[in-house]
FIVEX-691341 format. One record per residue (C-alpha): x, y, z; residue in three letters. Coordinates in steps of 0.001 Angstrom, whole numbers, plus 500000, padded with zeros to 6 digits. Each point is the difference from the previous one (the first is absolute). Layout:
XYZALA/...
***
This chain:
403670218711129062UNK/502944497460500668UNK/500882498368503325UNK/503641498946500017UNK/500135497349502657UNK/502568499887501790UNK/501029496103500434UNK/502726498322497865UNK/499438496535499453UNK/500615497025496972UNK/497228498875498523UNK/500226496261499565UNK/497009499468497066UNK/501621502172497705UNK/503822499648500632UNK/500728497349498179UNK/498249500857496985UNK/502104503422500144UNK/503098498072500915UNK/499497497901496732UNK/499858503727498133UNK/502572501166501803UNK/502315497437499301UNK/499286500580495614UNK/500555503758500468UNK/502215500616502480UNK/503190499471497877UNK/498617503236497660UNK/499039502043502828UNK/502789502328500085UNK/500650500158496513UNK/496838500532499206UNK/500349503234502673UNK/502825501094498615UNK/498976500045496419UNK/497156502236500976UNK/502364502330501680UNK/502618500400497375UNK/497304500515497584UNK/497832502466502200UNK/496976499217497775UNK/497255498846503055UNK/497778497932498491UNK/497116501280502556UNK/496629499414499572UNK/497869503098500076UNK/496805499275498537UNK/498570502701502117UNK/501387502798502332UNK/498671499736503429UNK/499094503167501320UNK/499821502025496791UNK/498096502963499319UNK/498154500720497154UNK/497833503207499514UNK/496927499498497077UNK/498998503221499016UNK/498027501789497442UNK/501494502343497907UNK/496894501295498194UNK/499278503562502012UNK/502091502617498950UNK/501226503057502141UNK/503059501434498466UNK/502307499709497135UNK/503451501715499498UNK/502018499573496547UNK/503780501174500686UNK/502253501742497506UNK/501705496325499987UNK/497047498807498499UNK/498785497755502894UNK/496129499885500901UNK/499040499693503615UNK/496173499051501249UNK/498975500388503117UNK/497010497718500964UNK/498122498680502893UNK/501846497125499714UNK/504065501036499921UNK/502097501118496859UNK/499972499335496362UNK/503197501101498742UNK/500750499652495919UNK/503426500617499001UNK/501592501438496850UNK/499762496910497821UNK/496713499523501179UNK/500244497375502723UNK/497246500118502768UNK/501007498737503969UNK/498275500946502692UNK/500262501130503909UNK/498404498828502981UNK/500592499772503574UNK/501563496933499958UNK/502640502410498043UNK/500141502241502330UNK/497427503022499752UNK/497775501084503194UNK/496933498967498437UNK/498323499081496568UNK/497528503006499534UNK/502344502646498335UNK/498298503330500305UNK/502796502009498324UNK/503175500119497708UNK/502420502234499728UNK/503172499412497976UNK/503685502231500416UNK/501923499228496991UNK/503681501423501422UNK/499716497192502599UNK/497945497271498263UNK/497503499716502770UNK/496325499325500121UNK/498131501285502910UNK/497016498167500641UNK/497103502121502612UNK/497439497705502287UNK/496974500800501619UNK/501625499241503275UNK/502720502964499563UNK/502661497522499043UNK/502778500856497008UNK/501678497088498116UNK/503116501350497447UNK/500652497281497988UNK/503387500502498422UNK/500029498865496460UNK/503835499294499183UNK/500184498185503214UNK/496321498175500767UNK/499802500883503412UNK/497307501434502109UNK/500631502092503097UNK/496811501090502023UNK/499207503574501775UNK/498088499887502633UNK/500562503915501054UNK/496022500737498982UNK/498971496666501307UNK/501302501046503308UNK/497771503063500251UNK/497705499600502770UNK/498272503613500042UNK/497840498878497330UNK/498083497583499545UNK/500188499425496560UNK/503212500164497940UNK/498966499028496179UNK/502345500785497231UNK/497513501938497654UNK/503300501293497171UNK/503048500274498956UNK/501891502325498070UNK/504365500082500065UNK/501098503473499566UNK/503848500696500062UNK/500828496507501681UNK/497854501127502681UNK/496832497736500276UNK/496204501486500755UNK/497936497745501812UNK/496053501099500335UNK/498289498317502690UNK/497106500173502277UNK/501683502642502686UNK/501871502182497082UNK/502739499763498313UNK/503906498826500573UNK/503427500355498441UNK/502019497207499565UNK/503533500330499573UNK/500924498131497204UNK/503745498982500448UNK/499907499270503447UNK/496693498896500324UNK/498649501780502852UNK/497039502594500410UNK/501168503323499940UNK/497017502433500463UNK/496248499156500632UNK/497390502753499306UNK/496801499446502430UNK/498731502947500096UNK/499266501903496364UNK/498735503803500113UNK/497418500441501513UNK/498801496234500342UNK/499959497421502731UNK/502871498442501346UNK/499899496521498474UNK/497610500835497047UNK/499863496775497528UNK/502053500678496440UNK/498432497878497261UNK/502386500554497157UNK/502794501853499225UNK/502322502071496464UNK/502862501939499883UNK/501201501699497040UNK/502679502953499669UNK/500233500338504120UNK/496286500311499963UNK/497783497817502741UNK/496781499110499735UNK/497481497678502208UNK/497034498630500187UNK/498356499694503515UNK/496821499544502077UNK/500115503644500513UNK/500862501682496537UNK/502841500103497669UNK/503421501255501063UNK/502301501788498202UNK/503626500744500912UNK/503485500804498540UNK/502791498338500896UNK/502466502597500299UNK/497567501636503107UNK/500628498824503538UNK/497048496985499594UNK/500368499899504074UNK/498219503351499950UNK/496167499711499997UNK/500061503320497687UNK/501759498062497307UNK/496923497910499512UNK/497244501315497781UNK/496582498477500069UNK/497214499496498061UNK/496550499506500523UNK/496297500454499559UNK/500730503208500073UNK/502662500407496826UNK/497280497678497848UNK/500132496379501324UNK/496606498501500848UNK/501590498304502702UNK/502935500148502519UNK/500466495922499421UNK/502608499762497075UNK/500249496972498046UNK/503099500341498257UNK/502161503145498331UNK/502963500271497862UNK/501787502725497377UNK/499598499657496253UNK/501242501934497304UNK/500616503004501912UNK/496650499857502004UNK/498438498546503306UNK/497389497257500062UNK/497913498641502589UNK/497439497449500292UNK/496931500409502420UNK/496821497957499851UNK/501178498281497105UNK/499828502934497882UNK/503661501914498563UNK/500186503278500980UNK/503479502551499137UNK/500944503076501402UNK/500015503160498033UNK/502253501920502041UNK/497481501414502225UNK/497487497277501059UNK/499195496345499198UNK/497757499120496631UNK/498258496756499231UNK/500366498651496245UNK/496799499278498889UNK/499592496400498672UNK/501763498200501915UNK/498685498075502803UNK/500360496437501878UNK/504066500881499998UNK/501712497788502449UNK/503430501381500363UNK/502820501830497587UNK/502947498810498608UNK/503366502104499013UNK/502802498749498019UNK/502813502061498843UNK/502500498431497218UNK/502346501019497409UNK/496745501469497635UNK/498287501733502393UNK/497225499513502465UNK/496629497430500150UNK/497545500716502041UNK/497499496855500552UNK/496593500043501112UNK/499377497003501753UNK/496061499323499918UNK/498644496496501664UNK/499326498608496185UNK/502829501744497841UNK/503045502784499824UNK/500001503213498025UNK/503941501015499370UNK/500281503571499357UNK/503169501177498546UNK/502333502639499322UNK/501867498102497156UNK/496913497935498007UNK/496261500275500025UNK/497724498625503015UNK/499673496250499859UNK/496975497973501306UNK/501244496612501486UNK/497088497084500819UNK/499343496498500504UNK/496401499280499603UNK/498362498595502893UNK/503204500937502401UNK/498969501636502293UNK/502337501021503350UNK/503080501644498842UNK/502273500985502571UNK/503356501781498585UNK/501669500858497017UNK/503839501180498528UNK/501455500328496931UNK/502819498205498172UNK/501561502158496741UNK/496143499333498593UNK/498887497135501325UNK/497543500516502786UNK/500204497694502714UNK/496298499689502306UNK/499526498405503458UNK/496711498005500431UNK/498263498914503215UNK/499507496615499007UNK/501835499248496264UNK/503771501400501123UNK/501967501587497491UNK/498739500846496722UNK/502289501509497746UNK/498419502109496534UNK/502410500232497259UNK/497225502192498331UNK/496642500854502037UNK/498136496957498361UNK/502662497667500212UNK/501313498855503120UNK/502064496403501302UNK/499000498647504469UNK/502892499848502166UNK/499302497702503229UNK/501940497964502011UNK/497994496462500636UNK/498511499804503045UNK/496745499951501546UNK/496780502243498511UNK/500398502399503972UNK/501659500075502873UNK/496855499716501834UNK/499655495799502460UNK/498154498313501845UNK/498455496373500540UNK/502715498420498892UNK/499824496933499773UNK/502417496881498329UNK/498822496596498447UNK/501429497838497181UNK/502553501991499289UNK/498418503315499846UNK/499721503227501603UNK/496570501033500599UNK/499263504022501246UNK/497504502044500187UNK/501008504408499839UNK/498136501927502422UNK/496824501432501341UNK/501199503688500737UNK/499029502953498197UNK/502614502141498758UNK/497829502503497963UNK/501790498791496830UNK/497744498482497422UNK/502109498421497854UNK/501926498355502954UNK/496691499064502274UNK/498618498282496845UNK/503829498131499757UNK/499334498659503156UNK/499030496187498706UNK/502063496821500910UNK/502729498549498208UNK/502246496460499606UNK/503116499201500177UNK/501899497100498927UNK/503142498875498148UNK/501380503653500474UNK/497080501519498138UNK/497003502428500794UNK/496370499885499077UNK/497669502297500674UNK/495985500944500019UNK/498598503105500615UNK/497590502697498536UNK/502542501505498149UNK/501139497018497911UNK/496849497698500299UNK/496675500806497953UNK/497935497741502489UNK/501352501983502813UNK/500035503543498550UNK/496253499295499474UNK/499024498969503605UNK/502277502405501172UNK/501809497564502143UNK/502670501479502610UNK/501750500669503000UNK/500154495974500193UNK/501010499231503562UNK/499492495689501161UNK/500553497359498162UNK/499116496021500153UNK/500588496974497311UNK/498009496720500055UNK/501096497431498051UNK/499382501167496605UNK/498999503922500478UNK/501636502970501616UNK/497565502399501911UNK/501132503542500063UNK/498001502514502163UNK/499774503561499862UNK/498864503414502337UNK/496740500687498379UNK/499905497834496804UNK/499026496742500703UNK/502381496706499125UNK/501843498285496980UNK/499697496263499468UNK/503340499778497696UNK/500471496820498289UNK/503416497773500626UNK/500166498519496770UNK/498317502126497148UNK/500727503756501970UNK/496023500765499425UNK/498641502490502796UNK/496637500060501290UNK/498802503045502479UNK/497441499666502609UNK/498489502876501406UNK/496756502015501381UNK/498773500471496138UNK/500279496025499248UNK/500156498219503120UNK/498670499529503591UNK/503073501717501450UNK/498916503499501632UNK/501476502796502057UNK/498743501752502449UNK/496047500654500034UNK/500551503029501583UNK/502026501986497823UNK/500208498070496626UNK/499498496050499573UNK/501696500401497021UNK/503569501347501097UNK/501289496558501053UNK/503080499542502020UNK/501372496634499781UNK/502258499807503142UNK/500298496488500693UNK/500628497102497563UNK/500988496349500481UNK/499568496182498912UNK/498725497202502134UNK/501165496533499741UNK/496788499080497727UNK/501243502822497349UNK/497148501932501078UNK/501184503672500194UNK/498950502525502329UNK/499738504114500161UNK/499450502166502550UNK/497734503279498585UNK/500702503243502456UNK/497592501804501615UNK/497305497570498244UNK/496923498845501946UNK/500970496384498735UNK/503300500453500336UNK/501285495975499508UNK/500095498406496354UNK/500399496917498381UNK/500880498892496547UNK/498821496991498517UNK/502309498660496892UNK/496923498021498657UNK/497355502584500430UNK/502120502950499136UNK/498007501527502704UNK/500587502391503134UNK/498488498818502869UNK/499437502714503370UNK/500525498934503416UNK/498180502992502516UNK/502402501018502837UNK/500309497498502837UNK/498231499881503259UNK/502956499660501522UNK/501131503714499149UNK/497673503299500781UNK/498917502670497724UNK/502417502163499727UNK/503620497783499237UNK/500250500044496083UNK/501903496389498431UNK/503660500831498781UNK/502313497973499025UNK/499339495659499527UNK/501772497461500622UNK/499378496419499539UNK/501778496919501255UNK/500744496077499802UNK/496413499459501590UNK/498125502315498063UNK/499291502452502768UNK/499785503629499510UNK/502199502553501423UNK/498497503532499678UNK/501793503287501469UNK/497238502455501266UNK/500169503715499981UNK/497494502939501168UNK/499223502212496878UNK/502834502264501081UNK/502601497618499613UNK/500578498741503819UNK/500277496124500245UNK/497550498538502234UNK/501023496194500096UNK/499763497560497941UNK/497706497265498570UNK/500671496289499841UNK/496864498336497434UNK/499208496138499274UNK/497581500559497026UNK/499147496544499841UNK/497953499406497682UNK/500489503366497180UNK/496610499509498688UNK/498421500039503101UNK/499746503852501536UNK/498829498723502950UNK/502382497752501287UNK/503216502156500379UNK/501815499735503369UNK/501824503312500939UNK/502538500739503065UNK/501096503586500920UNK/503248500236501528UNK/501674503197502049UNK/502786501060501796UNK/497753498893502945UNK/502044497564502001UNK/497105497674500462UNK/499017500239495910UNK/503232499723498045UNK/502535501880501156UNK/500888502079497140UNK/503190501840500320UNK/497414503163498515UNK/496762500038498079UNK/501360501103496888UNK/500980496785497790UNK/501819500529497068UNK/501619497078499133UNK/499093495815500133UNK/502378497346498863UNK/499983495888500478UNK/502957498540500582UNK/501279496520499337UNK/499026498545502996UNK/496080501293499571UNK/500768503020502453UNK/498103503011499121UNK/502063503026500687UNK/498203503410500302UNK/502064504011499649UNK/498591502372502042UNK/500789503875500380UNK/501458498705503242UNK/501636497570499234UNK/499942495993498832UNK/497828496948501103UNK/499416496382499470UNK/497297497393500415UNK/501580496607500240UNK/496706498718499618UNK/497897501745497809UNK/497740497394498719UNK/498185499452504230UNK/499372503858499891UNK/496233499883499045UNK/498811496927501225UNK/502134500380503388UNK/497974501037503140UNK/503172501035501706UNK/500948503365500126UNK/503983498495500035UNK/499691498458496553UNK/498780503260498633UNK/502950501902501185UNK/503043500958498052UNK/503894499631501178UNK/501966503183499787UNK/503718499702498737UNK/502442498404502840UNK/503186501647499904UNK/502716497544500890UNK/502665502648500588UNK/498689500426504009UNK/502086503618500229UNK/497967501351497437UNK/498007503051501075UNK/497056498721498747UNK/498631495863500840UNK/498289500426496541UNK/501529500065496911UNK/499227502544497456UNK/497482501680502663UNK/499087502994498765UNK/500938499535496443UNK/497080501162497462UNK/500109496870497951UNK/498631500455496230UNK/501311496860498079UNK/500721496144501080UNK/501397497203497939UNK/501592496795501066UNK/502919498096498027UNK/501441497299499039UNK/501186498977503346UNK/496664500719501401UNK/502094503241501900UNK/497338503400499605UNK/501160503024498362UNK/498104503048501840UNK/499416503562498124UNK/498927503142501722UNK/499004503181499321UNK/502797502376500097UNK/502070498153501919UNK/501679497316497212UNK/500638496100499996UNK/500252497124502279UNK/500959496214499919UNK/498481498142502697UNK/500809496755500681UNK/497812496816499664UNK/498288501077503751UNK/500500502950500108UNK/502057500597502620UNK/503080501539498348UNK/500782502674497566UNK/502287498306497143UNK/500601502743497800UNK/498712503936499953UNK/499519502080497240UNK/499510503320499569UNK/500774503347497221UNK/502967500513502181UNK/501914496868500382UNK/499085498390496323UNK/498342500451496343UNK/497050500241501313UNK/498558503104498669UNK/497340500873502373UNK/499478498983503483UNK/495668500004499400UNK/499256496595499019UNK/496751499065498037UNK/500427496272499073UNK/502284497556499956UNK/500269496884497615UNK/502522496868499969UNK/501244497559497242UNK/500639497049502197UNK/501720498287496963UNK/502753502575499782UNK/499895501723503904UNK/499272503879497935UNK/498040501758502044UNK/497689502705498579UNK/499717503059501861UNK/497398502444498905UNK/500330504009501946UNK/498315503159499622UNK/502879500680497077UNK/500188496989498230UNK/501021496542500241UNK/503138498368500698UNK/501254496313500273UNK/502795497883501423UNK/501367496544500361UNK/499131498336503289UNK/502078496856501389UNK/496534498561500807UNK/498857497574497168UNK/496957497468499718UNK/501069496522500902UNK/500855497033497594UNK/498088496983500397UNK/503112497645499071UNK/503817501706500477UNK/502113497512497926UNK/503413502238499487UNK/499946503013501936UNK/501172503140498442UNK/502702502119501666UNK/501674503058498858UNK/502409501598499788UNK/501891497214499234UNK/502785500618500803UNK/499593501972503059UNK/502831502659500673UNK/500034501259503470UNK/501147503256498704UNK/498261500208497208UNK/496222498621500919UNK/497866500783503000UNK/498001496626500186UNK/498758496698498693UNK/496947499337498429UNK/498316496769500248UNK/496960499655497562UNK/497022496741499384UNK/499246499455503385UNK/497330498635501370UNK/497403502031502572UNK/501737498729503494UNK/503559498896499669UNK/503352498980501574UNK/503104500639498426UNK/503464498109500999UNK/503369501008498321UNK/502262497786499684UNK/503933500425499497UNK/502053497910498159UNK/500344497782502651UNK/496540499262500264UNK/499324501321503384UNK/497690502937500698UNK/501379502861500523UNK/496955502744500008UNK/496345500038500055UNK/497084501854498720UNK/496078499526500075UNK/498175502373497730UNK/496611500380499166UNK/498470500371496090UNK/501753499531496980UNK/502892502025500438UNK/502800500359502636UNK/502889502055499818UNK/503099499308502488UNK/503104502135500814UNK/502612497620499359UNK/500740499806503877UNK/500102497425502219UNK/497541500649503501UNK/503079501335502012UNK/500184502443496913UNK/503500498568498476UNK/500860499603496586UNK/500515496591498203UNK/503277498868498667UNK/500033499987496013UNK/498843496793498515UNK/495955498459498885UNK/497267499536502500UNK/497249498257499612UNK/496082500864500705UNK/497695497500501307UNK/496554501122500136UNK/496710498136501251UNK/496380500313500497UNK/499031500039503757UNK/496522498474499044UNK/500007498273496644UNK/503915498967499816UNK/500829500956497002UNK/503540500685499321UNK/502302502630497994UNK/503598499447499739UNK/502075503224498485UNK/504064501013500304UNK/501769503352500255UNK/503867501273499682UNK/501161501870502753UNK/503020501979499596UNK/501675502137502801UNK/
***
C-alpha cells in the first residue's frame, strides 16, 4: 500500500548532489523528449506485467471433438479449447480468451456461419466464430431457475437450427439470430423436466436418450404436442428406463443401456449379444457413408457401411472418452493422454497441449523458484482420474508430474487422492486420503512411501488402521517434519531425517475424546497449531502444542482455545487456515471470519487468559456495517506477500487483499469482476521474487502479477518504468529494488521535491500525480529512495511527458 504524504519540502542532503546531475543533463533534456516523441518507439521497461492473468491448465481429458468440412479440428477438454487449423497449427482457448469456463462439455459446429458452439455444465453456450475469433456467451439456459440443474448433455445442428439436450429436456436454438426458439419439457407421456442424455437426427427423424426411456419424434409433427412423442421402455425390450446414449445408423436405431448395444427391430428393443462394457456411441456421416463407433473404456470398434469393422487400441489405455472420424483417420478422446489420432488401428501419433498432468490443486506451495501442488482428496468415481490425483512442479514454464498413472512406485502402492503437502530442506512430503505419505527427494526425484503396511503411521482403530488419512503436514524450524493421521488414536507424527523413522504423539490432554486433529501448522517457535473437528466434520477449537522435547511423549504442553471469550476468542471453532507473517504474527481463517495473535509465542506458558486471546479484524472504515472486517467470510486459504500485506481466500465467495493489519480491503477478487475462474478457493501460493500469485479453485488454477514484491537488501539504481511515462498512454509508475520500509522523494529538475511516496516491499507503483492529484509538466524527475531503518539508498530517474 502507498501513503502519498502530503508535505512539499527540499531536501538539503541530496540537492546538491542532484543539482550537480542536473546541471550535466539538463541541456539534453528536451531533446532527448522530443526524440522519443518523433520517433514513438517507448523504450519502456516491461520485464513483467503487473496484474496479469495467466490460466495453467491441463489439456489431457477429452470431452468432445468436432472436424469441420474446412478441415479444422476442435477439442473440447476440461481445461478450454484445442483448436488445429488446416495446415496443421495447434492454439488453444481459455478463459483468459474469453470462454465461460474451461470444462467444455459439448461441440457443435454450423458450417454456413463458421461458428463453434461450445455446451457447459452450468447451461452456458459459447459460439466461437471462426473467420472472426470472437466469442459471444448465452446465458438464456443459465438463467433458468425452475431447475435446478441445467447441464448440456448434446448437440446436434439440424437445418441451422441448433438441438441442445440437457438435464430438463431439450431446446431449439435459433441459429442466425441466436436466440432459443422452442423448449420441449414435457415429452409424451413423461415428466415435465425429464433429463435427455444424448441426442441424433437424421432425415427429420428425433431420437433421445433419457432417464425415462428413449424418445422418438418427427420433425414435421407439432413436437409441442405430448402425442408427437413416442416412448420406449421396459416394456418395448429395454432392461431399463435409464438410457445411456442412442443414435441412427445405417438405416436403423441404436441404443445403449447397461453398457450393453441394443437396436430396434421395428417392433421392440433387442440386445446384440457380445457386446458389453460400451460406454457411449459415436455417429459420423461423410462423403462415403456412415461410421458407427463403439466406444468401450479400453478401445473402439468402427462399424461401417463403406469398409469392414475396424478394431482401434492402445495397450494399457484405458479411459476413452469420445471419438469422430476424419476421411479415414479416426480421431479418439482419452481421459488422461488427450488426443490420439490412428492413421491405421495400430498406428496412432498424441496430440496435447503442455500443461499440467490434471486440473485437480491444492497445497500449493512456492520455494526456490518452484511451484509445489498437491491435486485433491475428493472422489469423483473415476478411476483413471482419482489415481491422477498426485502432485506436480512447476518451474521455468514447465510441468512435472507423479501419479499412479505415470509412476511404477506409485501405481504399486496405489498412491492417490494426494491432498497436504510440506518440504524440509532436502525432501518434499506429500500426503494423501487413505494412502499414507511420499518422502520425494529434491535432488535425485527418488520417492519413498510410508504407510500402515511399512510404517508406524495408522488410521483409525476402529474402522481400519490401515486406511490412513494424512490431513496435516508441516516442517519445524529443526527440519523435523510433522503429520497429522485422521481419526487415528495417535493422531500426531514426527519424522526423523536421521532415523528415517515415524514417531506417534497420543492426543493431548488438553483436548477431550471426541475432537479428531485436522489440519497443522507450525511456526517460528516450533509450536503446533492443530484445527480440531468432531467426526462429523464440525470444528471444535483449536490446539496450540509446545512438544518440547519430540522424543519425549511425556513432556508435550497443549492449550485448547474457543470462541469462549475468556479462552481465545475465536471468531468460530472451525479453523481452516494458519499463516505467519513477517512480523511473527500468527494469523488464523475461520468459517467466521479472520484472527490474529500478536503474540503467539506467550500462548502456552501464559497464565493469563488475555494473552491467549485472539484480535478480530479492525475495520478502519467506521461507517462500515460491520466493526469487523471480513466477519462472516468462510475463509479457506491465507498467504502473505512480499509487502508482508495478507491475501485472504474463501469458499465461494472469491479473493481478498488485506493490508499489512488488516484493517482495509486493498483489492477484491472474484469470477465476476476478473480471470478468476472460480470464486471457491483451495490454496493459495506466492513467488515473492516476481509478486505472481498462485491461486488454486475448485476448477483449476490461475495466477497473476501482484505489485507486492520481496524487498532488496541494497537498492543501488532503482528501476522505473515506463520510461517514458505518457499520461495518455500509461496508467502508472512502477518503482522496483526497494528495500522492506521506504521513503521515496521526487525530485524535479530543479532539485526541489515536488511529491512523496512511502511504500512498503519491493515494489511500488505510483500514478504519475502529484498529492493534490495534478499532472507534472513534461521534463525528467528524479527518485530518491531510502531505508527507514538501515539507510540504504536507491537513486532512479523517469521522463514525464504531458
Amino acid at each position: 500500500m502507498l501513503v502519498q504524504l502530503n508535505k512539499t519540502k527540499e531536501i538539503l542532503s541530496d540537492k546538491y548532489l542532484i543539482k550537480r546531475i542536473l546541471d550535466l543533463t539538463q541541456l539534453l533534456v528536451m531533446s532527448v523528449i522530443l526524440c522519443w516523441v518523433l520517433s514513438l518507439s517507448f523504450n519502456s521497461i516491461n520485464a513483467q506485467v503487473i496484474d496479469e492473468w495467466r490460466v495453467y491448465s491441463s489439456f489431457s481429458t477429452v470431452n468432445d471433438i468436432i472436424v469441420t468440412d474446412q478441415n479444422y479440428r476442435f477439442v473440447a477438454t476440461q481445461g478450454g479449447l484445442v483448436i488445429t487449423d488446416p495446415v496443421g497449427i495447434s492454439s488453444t482457448l481459455t478463459t483468459m480468451d474469453g470462454l465461460h469456463r474451461l470444462d467444455i462439455q459439448k461441440l457443435a459446429y454450423h458450417s454456413p456461419s463458421k461458428q463453434l458452439f461450445l455446451g457447459y455444465m452450468d447451461g452456458a453456450i459459447d459460439v466461437y466464430n471462426i473467420e472472426y475469433s470472437s466469442i459471444q456467451t448465452i446465458t438464456d439456459i443459465l438463467r433458468v431457475d425452475q431447475y435446478p440443474s441445467k447441464f448440456i448433455r448434446d448437440f446436434v445442428v439440424h437445418d441451422d437450427v441448433l438441438f441442445i439436450a440437457t438435464d430438463f429436456g431439450i431446446i431449439e436454438l435459433n441459429i442466425d439470430d441466436l436466440y432459443v426458439q422452442q423448449s420441449y419439457i414435457g415429452l409424451g407421456n413423461l415428466d415435465r423436466g425429464t433429463p435427455i442424455y444424448a441426442l441424433d437426427i437424421f432425415d427429420d427423424e428425433l431420437i433421445a436418450a433419457t432417464s425415462h426411456g428413449v424418445v422418438r419424434a418427427n420433425l414435421n409433427d407439432n413436437l409441442l404436442i405430448r402425442e408427437s412423442w413416442i416412448v420406449f421402455t421396459t416394456v418395448d425390450g429395454l432392461p431399463s428406463n435409464f438410457i445411456q446414449d442412442v443414435c441412427f445408423f445405417n438405416s436403423g436405431e441404436y441404443a445403449v443401456v447397461q453398457e450393453s448395444l441394443y437396436h430396434f427391430n421395428g417392433d421392440n428393443w433387442l440386445k446384440e449379444e457380445g457386446v458389453n462394457y460400451l460406454q457411449s456411441l459415436d455417429i459420423v456421416r461423410q462423403g462415403d457413408g456412415q461410421d458407427l463407433m463403439l466406444v468401450f473404456n479400453n478401445r473402439i470398434m468402427r462399424r461401417s457401411t463403406y469398409t469392414p469393422t475396424k478394431i482401434y487400441r492402445v495397450e494399457n489405455v484405458r479411459g476413452i472418452r469420445t471419438s469422430t472420424m476424419l476421411y479415414d483417420q479416426l480421431l479418439m478422446g482419452t481421459t488422461d493422454l488427450g488426443l490420439l489420432v490412428f492413421t491405421s488401428p495400430s498406428e496412432w501419433d498424441q496430440f496435447v497441449p503442455i500443461g499440467p498432468y490434471t486440473n485437480f490443486f491444492t497445497g500449493l506451495d512456492w520455494s526456490d523458484g518452484r511451484l509445489f501442488s498437491a491435486s485433491s482428496n475428493n472422489v469423483i468415481g473415476n478411476r483413471i482420474l482419482d489415481r491422477s490425483k498426485g502432485y506436480s512442479f512447476f518451474q521455468d514454464s514447465s510441468w512435472i508430474s507423479f501419479n499412479a498413472q505415470n509412476t511404477e512406485l506409485l501405481d504399486q502402492e496405489n498412491f492417490k487422492q494426494a491432498f497436504t503437502t510440506a518440504q524440509n530442506n532436502s525432501h518434499y512430503f506429500i500426503g494423501s486420503w487413505g494412502s499414507g505419505v511420499v518422502k520425494h527427494n529434491k535432488t535425485t526425484n527418488a520417492i519413498q512411501i510410508y504407510n500402515a503396511y511399512n510404517s508406524t503411521i495408522r488410521g483409525w482403530e476402529a474402522d481400519n488402521p490401515e486406511y490412513t488419512v494424512i490431513s496435516g503436514l508441516s516442517a519445524d524450524i529443526k527440519d523435523r517434519v510433522w503429520l497429522v493421521s485422521r481419526y487415528g488414536s495417535e493422531p500426531l507424527y514426527v519424522y526423523e531425517p536421521n532415523q528415517d523413522t515415524w514417531l506417534a504423539h497420543a492426543k493431548d490432554n488438553a483436548v477431550n475424546t471426541l475432537d479428531e486433529y485436522v489440519n497443522l501448522f507450525t511456526d517460528s517457535n516450533d509450536n503446533k497449531w492443530i484445527s480440531l473437528q468432531s467426526s462429523t466434520g464440525d470444528g471444535t477449537g483449536l490446539l496450540i502444542l509446545d512438544t518440547n522435547d519430540p522424543t519425549d511423549l511425556q513432556d508435550n504442553q497443549g492449550v485448547k482455545l474457543t470462541t469462549s471469550a475468556s479462552n481465545g476468542n475465536l471468531p468460530d471453532n472451525k479453523v481452516n487456515a494458519f499463516l505467519e507473517d513477517k512480523n511473527g504474527e500468527v494469523w488464523i481463517g475461520t468459517a467466521r471470519g479472520i484472527a490474529r495473535f500478536l503474540f503467539p509465542r506467550f500462548i502456552i506458558d501464559s497464565q493469563q487468559s488475555s494473552e491467549r486471546q485472539s484480535q478480530w479484524l479492525l475495520n478502519e472504515d467506521t461507517s462500515a456495517l460491520s466493526r469487523y472486517l471480513l466477519r462472516d467470510i468462510n475463509v479457506s486459504a491465507m498467504a502473505i506477500n512480499g509487502a508482508n500485506q495478507k491475501w485472504i481466500g474463501s469458499i465461494n465467495q472469491g479473493l481478498w487483499l488485506l493490508n499489512e493489519e488488516g484493517s482495509t480491503i486493498l483489492k477484491r477478487y472474484t469470477e465476476e469482476n476478473s480471470p478468476l475462474i472460480s470464486n471457491n478457493i483451495l490454496s493459495i501460493a506466492i513467488n515473492e521474487e516476481s509478486g505472481e500469485v498462485f491461486v488454486a479453485t475448485d476448477r483449476g488454477l490461475v495466477s497473476f502479477i501482484d505489485i507486492a514484491q520481496s524487498p532488496k537488501a541494497k537498492m543501488g539504481s532503482l528501476k522505473v518504468y515506463p520510461n517514458p511515462f505518457l499520461y495518455d498512454q500509461h496508467e502508472r509508475i512502477i518503482i522496483e529494488n526497494l528495500s522492506q520500509s521506504t521513503r521515496i522523494r521526487v525530485l524535479n529538475s530543479g532539485g526541489n521535491v515536488v511529491h512523496e511516496l512511502q511504500p512498503r516491499g519491493g515494489r511500488a507503483q505510483w500514478d504519475g500525480y502529484n498529492s493534490n492529484g495534478q499532472k507534472f509538466s513534461s521534463g525528467v524527475y528524479f527518485l530518491v529512495a531510502w531505508d527507514v531503518s538501515k539507510g540504504e539508498r536507491g537513486v532512479g530517474k523517469v521522463v514525464i511527458i504531458q
